[in-house]
TILUMPA-797652 format. One record per residue (C-alpha): z, y, x. Coordinates in pm, whole numbers, padded with zeros to 5 digits, always signed. Layout:
REM TILUMPA-797652
ZYX;...
END
This chain:
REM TILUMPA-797652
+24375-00097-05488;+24028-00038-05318;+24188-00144-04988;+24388-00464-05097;+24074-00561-05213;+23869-00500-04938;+24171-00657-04690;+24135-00947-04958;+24232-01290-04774;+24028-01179-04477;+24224-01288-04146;+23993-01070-03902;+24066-00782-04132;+24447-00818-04138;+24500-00838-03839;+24280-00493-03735;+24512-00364-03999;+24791-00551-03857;+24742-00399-03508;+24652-00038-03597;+24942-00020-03778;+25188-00183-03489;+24974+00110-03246;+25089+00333-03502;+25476+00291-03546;+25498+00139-03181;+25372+00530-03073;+25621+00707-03299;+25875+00472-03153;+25769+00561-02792;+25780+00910-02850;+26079+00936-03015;+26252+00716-02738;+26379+00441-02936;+26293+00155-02733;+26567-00037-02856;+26438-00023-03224;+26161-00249-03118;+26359-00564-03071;+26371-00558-03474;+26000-00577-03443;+25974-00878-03162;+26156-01084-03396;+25810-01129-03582;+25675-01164-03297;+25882-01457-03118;+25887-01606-03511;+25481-01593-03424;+25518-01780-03107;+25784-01992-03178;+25568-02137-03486;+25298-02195-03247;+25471-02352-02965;+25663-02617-03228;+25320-02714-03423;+25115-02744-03034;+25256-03080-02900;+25165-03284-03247;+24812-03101-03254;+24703-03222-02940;+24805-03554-02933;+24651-03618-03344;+24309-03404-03292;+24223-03577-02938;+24300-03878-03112;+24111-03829-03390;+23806-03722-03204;+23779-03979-02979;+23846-04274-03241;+23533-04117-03464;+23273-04198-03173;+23040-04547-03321;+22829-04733-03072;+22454-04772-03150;+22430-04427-03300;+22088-04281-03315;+21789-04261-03072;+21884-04018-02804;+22201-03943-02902;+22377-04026-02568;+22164-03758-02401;+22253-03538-02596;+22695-03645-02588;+22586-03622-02246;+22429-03243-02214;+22757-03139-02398;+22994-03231-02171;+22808-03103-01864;+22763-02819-02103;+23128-02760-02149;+23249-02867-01776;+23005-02608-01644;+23160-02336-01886;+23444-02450-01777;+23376-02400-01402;+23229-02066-01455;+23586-01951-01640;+23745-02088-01320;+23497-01909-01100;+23530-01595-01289;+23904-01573-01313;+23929-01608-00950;+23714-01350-00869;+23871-01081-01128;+24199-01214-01146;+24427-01044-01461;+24774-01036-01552;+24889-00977-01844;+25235-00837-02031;+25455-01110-02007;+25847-01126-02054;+25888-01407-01838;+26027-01425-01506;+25772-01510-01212;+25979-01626-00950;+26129-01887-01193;+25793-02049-01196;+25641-02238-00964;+25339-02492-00940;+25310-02761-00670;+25156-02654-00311;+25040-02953-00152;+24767-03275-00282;+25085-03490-00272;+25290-03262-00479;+24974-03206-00718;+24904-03598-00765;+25303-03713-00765;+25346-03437-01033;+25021-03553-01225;+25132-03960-01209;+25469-03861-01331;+25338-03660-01640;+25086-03892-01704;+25359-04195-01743;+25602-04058-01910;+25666-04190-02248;+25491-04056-02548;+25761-03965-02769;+25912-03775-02443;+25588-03606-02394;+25551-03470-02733;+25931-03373-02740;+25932-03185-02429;+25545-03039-02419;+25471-03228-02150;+25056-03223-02266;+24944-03403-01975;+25141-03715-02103;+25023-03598-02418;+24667-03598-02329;+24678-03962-02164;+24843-04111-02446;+24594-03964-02720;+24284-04045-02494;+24424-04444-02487;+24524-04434-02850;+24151-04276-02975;+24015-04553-02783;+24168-04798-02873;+24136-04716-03251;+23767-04682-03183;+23767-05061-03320;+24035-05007-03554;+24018-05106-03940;+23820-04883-04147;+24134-04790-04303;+24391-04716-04000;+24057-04437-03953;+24122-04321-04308;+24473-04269-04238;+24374-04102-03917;+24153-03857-04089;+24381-03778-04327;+24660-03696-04053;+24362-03465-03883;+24346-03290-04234;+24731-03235-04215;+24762-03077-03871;+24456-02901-04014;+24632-02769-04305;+24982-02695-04167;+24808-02510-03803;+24604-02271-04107;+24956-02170-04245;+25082-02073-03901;+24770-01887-03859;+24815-01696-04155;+25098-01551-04067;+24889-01433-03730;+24895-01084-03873;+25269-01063-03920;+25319-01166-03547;+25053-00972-03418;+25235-00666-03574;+25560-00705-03428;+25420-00779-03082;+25174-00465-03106;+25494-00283-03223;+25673-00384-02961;+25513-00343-02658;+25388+00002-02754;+25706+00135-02800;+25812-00007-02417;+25508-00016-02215;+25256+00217-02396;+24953+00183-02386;+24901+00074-02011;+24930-00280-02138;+24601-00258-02352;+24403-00165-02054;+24459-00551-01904;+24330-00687-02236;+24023-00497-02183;+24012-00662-01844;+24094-01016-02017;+23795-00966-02280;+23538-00854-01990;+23626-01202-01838;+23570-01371-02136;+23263-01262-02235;+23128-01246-01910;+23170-01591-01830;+23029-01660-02149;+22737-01436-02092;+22664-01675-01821;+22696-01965-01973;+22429-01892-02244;+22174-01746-02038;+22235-01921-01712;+22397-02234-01746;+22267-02409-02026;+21906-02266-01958;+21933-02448-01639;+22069-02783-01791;+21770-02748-02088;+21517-02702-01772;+21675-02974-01562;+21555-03190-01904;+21252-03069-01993;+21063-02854-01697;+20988-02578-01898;+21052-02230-01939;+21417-02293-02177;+21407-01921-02267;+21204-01919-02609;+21416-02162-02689;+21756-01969-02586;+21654-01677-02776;+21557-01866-03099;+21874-02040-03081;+22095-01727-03000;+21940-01505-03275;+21871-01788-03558;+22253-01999-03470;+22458-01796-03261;+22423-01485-03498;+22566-01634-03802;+22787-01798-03606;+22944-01490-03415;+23044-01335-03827;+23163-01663-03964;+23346-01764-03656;+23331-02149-03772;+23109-02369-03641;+23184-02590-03928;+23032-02326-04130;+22709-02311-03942;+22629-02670-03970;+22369-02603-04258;+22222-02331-04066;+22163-02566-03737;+22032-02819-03975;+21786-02641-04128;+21690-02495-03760;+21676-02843-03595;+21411-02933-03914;+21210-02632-03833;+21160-02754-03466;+21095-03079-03603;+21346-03299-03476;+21430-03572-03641;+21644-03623-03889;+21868-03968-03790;+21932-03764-03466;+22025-03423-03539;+22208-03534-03896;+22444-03689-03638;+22398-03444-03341;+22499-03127-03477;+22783-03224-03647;+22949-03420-03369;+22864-03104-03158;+23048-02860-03395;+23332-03095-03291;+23270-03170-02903;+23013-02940-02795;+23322-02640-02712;+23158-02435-02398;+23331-02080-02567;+23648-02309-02596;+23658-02476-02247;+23624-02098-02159;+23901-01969-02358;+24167-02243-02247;+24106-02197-01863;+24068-01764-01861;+24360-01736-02088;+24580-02042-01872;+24464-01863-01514;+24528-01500-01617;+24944-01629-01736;+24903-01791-01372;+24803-01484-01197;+25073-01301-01404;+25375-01559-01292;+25270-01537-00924;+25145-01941-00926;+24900-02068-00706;+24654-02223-00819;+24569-02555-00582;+24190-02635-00569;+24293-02979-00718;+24460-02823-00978;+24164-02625-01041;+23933-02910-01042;+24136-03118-01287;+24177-02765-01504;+23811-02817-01588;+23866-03146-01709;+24146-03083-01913;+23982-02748-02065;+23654-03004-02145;+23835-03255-02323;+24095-03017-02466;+23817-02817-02592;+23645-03158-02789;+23998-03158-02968;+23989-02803-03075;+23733-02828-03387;+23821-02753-03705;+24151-02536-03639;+24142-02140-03686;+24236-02031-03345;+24232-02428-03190;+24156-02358-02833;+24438-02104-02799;+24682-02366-02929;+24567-02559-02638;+24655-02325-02382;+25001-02492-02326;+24810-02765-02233;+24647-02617-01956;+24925-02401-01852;+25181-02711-01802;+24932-02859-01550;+25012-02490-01368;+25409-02502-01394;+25430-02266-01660;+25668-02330-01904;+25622-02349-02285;+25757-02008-02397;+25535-01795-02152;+25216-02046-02285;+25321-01982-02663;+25316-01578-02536;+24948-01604-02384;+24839-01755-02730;+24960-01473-02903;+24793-01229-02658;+24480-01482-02783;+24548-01365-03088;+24509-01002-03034;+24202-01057-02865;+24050-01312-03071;+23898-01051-03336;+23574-01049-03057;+23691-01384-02805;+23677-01603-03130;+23349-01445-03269;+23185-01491-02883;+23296-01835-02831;+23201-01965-03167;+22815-01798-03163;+22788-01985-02801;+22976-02315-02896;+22725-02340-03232;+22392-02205-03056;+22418-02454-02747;+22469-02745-02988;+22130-02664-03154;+21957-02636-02766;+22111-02985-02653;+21981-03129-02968;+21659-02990-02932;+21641-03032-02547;+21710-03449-02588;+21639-03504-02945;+21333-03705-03019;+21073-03532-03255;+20931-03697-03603;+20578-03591-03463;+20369-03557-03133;+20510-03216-03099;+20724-03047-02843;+20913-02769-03011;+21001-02581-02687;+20648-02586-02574;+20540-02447-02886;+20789-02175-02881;+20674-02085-02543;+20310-02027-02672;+20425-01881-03016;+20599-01630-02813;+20361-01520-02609;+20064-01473-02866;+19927-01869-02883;+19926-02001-03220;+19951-02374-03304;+20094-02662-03131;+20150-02835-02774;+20110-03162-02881;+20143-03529-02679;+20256-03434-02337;+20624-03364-02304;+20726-03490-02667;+20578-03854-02559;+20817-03821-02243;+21117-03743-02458;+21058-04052-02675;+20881-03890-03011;
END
């Protein structure tokens, strides 16, 4: 009883169980040599997938909608700094991923065939293949996971709903809240899935398959590594022309921490709040800021999407064309914006990426479960550097409610100097 309550309705926790447990029985299966008994245990698995693949198409389209039609002109003072920091923020992270993957390429366990797949060669093929998707019609795109169509479509309906009737944005929010609701249900049966797939491939490939995902997860992190104490240091110097470090570290430790247990950045909007006060920011910016980054600002995401979408194409034996490449950044930046809110969101918009690469639906919906297994520590990592870079854009462009520049003043609390930096840099960021 001690254990049911400590599993409780924790999703991290069932699905450690979930996974020990598949180790477990997929071990006695292996030695044993009953291979054959583990296609009673896929089942759960391609249930897992299948759920995933159907529920995909409808998310896209509806949260990329939805995210685009909330954006109001004439928001607060600088605000569009800020938009602007988190896109260059998430491209970059983006970019790095790409960089990253092709320098450690990984494959992973895949049942698909990889000479069935292929991915255009030439910048003809690449831009016929990308007109073509982007045209096609909507219902067609949805029907047939064509995300690309899926993508254009949601991008020219959020726009255009931008000016839409305070009502249409109701009904809008409410559909957001469905697609919410019904992707958590899938989810929960995450631990299910995750069980018969462990089970599974255990009991016919060992454990040689587990050594990749270690592989997968040092790419991951790396590139995230990066991006939080490379990438957006640089962009928060390229601001302000300081040192962005005191900064970083106040951020990482005060944000990122919370963030990396609760895995939501939903759930550490109080906590940026309250940090944005302390640095004296003010309030009609970062009231707005913050919680439009905990729905745009998706570096860890952006990162997720392309690693996971590159290592199925190193796996299927698809080149990857520099254009295809480039335009895989864009995708994984605005695909990211779309993935707030959902448990899990950027893997479910993997396909997305991986249909720009030729790879079909079924091996996509197979890399998100592989997501999954890895998300215990990719989820916690991406959501402590998705919430901790929306407090250091925020601070980096945000005006202040005094003559006081926060990072300066970090820099001299940090190294023994007490009290303010006052005028100066604050005046040139609009306070």
């Amino acid at each position: 009883m001690q254990f049911l309550r400590w599993l409780g309705k924790s999703l991290v926790r069932q699905i450690l169980c979930a996974m020990l447990l598949g180790i477990l029985i997929g071990y006695i299966l292996l030695k044993a040599e009953m291979p054959q008994s583990a296609e009673y245990f896929q089942i759960l698995g391609e249930f897992f997938t299948k759920a995933l693949r159907a529920v995909a198409p409808i998310l896209v389209f509806v949260l990329i909608t939805h995210a685009i039609s909330r954006h109001q002109q004439g928001q607060a003072r600088g605000l569009k700094t800020i938009i602007a920091l988190y896109v260059a923020g998430t491209f970059a992270a983006a970019a790095v991923a790409v960089v990253a993957s092709t320098w450690f390429p990984t494959t992973l366990y895949l049942s698909g065939n990889p000479e069935a797949v292929t991915a255009p060669g030439s910048l003809k093929e690449v831009l016929t293949a990308l007109l073509f998707k982007i045209t096609d019609n909507p219902v067609s795109a949805v029907a047939n996971g064509n995300y690309i169509g899926i993508l254009a479509w949601s991008m020219l309906a959020g726009i255009a709903l931008r000016h839409a009737h305070a009502n249409t944005k109701t009904v809008l929010d409410d559909a957001a809240r469905v697609i919410h609701y019904i992707v958590s249900l899938v989810i929960r049966i995450a631990p299910y899935g995750v069980f018969g797939l462990v089970t599974a491939t255990v009991a016919t490939t060992g454990f040689s398959t587990f050594h990749t995902y270690a592989r997968l997860i040092a790419v991951l992190l790396g590139s995230m590594a990066v991006v939080a104490l490379i990438v957006n240091p640089l962009l928060t110097w390229g601001i302000l022309r300081q040192n962005p470090y005191p900064l970083v570290w106040r951020c990482l430790t005060q944000s990122g921490i919370p963030a990396f247990f609760t895995r939501s950045s939903a759930a550490n909007i109080p906590i940026n709040l309250d940090l944005c006060e302390a640095l004296h920011i003010r309030e009609e910016t970062y009231s707005i800021s913050i919680p439009l980054g905990a729905n745009i600002n998706m570096a860890g995401a952006a990162i997720t999407i392309a690693v996971l979408s590159l290592a199925a194409a190193h796996t299927m034996n698809v080149p990857v064309h520099p254009l295809n490449a480039l335009l895989l950044c864009f995708l994984a930046t605005l695909g990211a914006a779309g993935a707030s809110g959902v448990p899990g969101g950027s893997l479910m918009l993997i396909p997305m990426a991986c249909s720009l690469l030729g790879i079909d639906g079924d091996t996509a919906a197979q890399v998100i479960a592989i997501g999954v297994l890895i998300g215990v520590v990719q989820d916690s990592a991406e959501t402590a550097l998705n919430s901790s870079s929306d407090v250091i854009f925020t601070v980096t462009a945000g005006p202040t409610r005094e003559a006081i520049d926060p990072v300066r003043y970090l820099s001299n609390h940090s190294s023994g100097k007490m009290g303010y930096a006052l005028a100066g840099a604050a005046a040139r960021r609009g306070a």
